[in-house]
C-alpha positions in Angstrom: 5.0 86.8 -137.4 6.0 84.8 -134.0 9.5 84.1 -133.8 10.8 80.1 -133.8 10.1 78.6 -130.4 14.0 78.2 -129.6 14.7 81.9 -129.8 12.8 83.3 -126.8 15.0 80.7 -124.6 18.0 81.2 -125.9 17.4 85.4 -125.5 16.5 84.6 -121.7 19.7 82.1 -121.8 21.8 84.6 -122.7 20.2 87.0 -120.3 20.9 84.9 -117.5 24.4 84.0 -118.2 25.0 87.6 -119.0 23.7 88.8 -115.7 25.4 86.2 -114.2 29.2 87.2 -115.6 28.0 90.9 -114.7 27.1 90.7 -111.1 28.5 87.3 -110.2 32.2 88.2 -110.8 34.8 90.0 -109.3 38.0 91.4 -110.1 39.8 92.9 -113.1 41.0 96.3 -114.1 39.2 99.3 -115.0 38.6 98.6 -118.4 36.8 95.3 -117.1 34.6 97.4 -114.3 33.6 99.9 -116.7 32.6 96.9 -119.6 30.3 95.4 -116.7 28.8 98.6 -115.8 28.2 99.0 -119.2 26.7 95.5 -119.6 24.7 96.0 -116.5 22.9 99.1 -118.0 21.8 97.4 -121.2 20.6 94.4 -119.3 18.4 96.5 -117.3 17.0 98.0 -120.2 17.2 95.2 -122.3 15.1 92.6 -119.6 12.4 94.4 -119.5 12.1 94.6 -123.4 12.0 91.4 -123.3 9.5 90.9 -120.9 7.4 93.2 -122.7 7.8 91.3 -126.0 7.0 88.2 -124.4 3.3 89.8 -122.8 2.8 90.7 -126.3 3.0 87.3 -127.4 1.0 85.8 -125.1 -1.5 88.7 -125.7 -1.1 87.9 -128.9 -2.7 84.2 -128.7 -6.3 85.6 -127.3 -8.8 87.0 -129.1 -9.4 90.8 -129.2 -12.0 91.6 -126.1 -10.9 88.5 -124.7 -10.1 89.5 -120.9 -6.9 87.3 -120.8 -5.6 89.7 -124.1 -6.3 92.9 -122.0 -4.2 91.1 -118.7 -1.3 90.9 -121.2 -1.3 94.0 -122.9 -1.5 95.7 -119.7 1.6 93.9 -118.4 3.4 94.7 -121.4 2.6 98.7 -121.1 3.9 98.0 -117.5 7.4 96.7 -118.8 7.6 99.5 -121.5 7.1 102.0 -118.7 9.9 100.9 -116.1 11.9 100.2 -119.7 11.5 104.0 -120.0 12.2 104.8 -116.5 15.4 103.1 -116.6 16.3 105.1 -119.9 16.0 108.0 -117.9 18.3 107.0 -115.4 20.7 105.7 -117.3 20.6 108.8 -119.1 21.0 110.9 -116.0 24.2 108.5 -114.5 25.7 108.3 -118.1 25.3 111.6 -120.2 24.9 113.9 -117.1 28.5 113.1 -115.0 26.6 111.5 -112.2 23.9 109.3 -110.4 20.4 109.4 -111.5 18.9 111.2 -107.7 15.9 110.2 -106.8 12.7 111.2 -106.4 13.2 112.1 -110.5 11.8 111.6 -113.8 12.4 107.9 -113.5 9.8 107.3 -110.4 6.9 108.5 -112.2 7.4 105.6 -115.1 8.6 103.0 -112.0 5.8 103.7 -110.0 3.4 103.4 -113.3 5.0 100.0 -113.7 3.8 98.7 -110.8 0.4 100.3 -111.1 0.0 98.7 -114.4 1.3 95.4 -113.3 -1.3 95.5 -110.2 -4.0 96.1 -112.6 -3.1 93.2 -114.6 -2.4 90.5 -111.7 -5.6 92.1 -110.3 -7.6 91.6 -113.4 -6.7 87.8 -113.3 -6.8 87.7 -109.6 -10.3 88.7 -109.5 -12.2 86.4 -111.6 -10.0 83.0 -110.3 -10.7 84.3 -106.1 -14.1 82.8 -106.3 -13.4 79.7 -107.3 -10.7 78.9 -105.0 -11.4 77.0 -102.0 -11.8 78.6 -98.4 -9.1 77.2 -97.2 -6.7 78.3 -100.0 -7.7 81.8 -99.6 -7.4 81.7 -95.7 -4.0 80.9 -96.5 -3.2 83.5 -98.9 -4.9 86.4 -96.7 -3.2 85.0 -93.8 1.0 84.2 -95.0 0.2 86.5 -97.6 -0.4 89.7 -95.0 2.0 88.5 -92.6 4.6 88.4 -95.1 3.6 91.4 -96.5 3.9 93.1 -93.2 6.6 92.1 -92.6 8.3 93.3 -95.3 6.9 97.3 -95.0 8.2 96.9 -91.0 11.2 96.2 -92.6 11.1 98.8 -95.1 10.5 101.0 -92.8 12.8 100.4 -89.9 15.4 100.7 -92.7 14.1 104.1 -94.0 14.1 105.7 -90.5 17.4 105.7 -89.9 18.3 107.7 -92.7 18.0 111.6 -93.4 16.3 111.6 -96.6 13.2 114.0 -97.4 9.9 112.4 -96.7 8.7 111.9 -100.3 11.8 110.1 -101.1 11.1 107.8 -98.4 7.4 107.5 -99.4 8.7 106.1 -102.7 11.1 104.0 -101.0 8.6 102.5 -99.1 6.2 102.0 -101.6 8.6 100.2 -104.1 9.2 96.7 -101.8 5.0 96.9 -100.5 4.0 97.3 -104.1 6.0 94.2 -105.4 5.7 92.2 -102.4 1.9 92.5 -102.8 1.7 91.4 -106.2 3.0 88.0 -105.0 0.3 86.8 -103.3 -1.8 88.1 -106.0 -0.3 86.2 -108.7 -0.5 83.1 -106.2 -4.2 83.4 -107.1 -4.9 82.7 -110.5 -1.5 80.1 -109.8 -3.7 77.7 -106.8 -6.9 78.4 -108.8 -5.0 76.9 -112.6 -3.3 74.5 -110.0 -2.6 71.4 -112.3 -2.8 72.7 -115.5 0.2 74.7 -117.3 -1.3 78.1 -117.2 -0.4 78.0 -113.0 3.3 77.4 -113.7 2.9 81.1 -115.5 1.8 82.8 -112.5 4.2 80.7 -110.4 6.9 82.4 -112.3 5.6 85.9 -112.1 5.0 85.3 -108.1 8.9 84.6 -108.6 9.7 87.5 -110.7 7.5 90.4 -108.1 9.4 88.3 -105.2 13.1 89.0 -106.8 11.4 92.9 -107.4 10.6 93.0 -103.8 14.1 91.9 -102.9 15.4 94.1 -105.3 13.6 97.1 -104.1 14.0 96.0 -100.4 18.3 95.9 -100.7 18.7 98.4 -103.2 19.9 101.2 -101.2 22.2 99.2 -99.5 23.6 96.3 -101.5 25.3 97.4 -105.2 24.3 94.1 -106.7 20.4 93.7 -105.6 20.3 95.3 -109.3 20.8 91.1 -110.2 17.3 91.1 -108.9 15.7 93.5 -111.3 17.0 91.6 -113.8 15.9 88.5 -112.6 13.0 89.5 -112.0 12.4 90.6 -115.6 13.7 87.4 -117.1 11.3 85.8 -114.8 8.4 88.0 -116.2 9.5 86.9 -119.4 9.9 83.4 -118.8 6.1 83.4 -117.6 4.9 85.3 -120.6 6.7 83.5 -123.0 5.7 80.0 -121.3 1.9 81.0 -121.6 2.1 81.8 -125.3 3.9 77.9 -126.1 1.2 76.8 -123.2 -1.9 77.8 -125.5 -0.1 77.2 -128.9 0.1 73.9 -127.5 -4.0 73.2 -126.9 
């Protein structure tokens, strides 16, 4: 049973506007900090529930075998893992009378997010490269690795002024690279469904791994990049959701 076509909007609606309140506002007492920390932790869980409902969905709209079902289920095993990873953290900031430290349970399921999510872009990615024009895919190799690039120098540059043991930094690192790569990626399949619905999809989720990357990239050092996770979720969902009415639609 699919739910009505208004409700997926109005759950990202209220998402947004929620995420919005949370992180856009300042001010107020304790009691008003604490209710936005609170609403902060169940939007970060919450988004990527979301997300993972709406991969379902579209999933849901393909055949079984059909490669396009496997690139969504994937996705959505990627959302319920970094769902899980940020269960554990909240767990460890809320029940245990302190942050969530990192490396910790949390990285295995974040870092199996964006393995899964690779291996779903990458799925699509794959079968649309050949069929894109040379000069489309000069471009994406090209901007693509600069920006890329650009973004690890960053990373790094960042990372090496602080004292934290080397495999926390390797995660560090990897967390921006791995979402900034999928960009790109999802550019792919976007230039190679360019003029038909399906490329607005990937359009989104380019948007949703850039707001990751950002995310990832000012985490450590800016309180409310968090916004960005949960952007980048309502993005993902958004996508997925717009791919399922896209098909329903033919």
């Amino acid at each position: 049973m699919r739910p009505p076509p208004w409700l997926p909007k109005a759950v990202i609606g209220l998402m947004a506007g929620a995420a919005g309140i949370t992180y856009g506002l300042d001010g107020g007492g304790a009691h008003v900090q604490a209710a936005r920390a609170a609403v902060g932790s169940t939007l970060q869980l919450l988004a990527p529930l979301v997300a993972g409902f709406g991969c379902l969905m579209a999933a849901a709209a393909y055949a079984r075998g059909d490669r396009e079902r496997a690139v969504w289920v994937i996705a959505a095993w990627a959302t319920l893992a970094w769902a899980a990873g940020r269960a554990i953290s909240a767990a460890g900031r809320w029940g245990g009378g302190g942050a969530a430290y990192s490396p910790s349970a949390a990285d295995a399921f974040y870092v199996a997010f964006f393995v899964l999510l690779s291996a779903a872009v990458w799925m699509e990615a794959r079968l649309v490269w050949p069929v894109l024009e040379p000069r489309i895919r000069r471009n994406l190799v090209v901007y693509g690795g600069l920006i890329w690039g650009s973004v690890v120098v960053a990373t790094l540059a960042l990372l090496a002024r602080g004292e934290a043991p080397v495999f926390q930094k390797m995660l560090a690192a990897f967390y921006p690279a791995a979402a900034m790569l999928l960009v790109p990626a999802c550019l792919v399949p976007a230039a190679g469904f360019s003029g038909g619905t399906s490329a607005y999809t990937w359009l989104t989720l380019a948007m949703a791994a850039l707001c990751m990357a950002g995310a990832s990239l000012l985490h450590p050092i800016v309180h409310r990049a968090d916004a960005l996770w949960v952007a980048g979720f309502i993005f993902l969902a958004a996508g997925a959701f717009w791919q399922r009415a896209a098909l329903e639609e033919v």
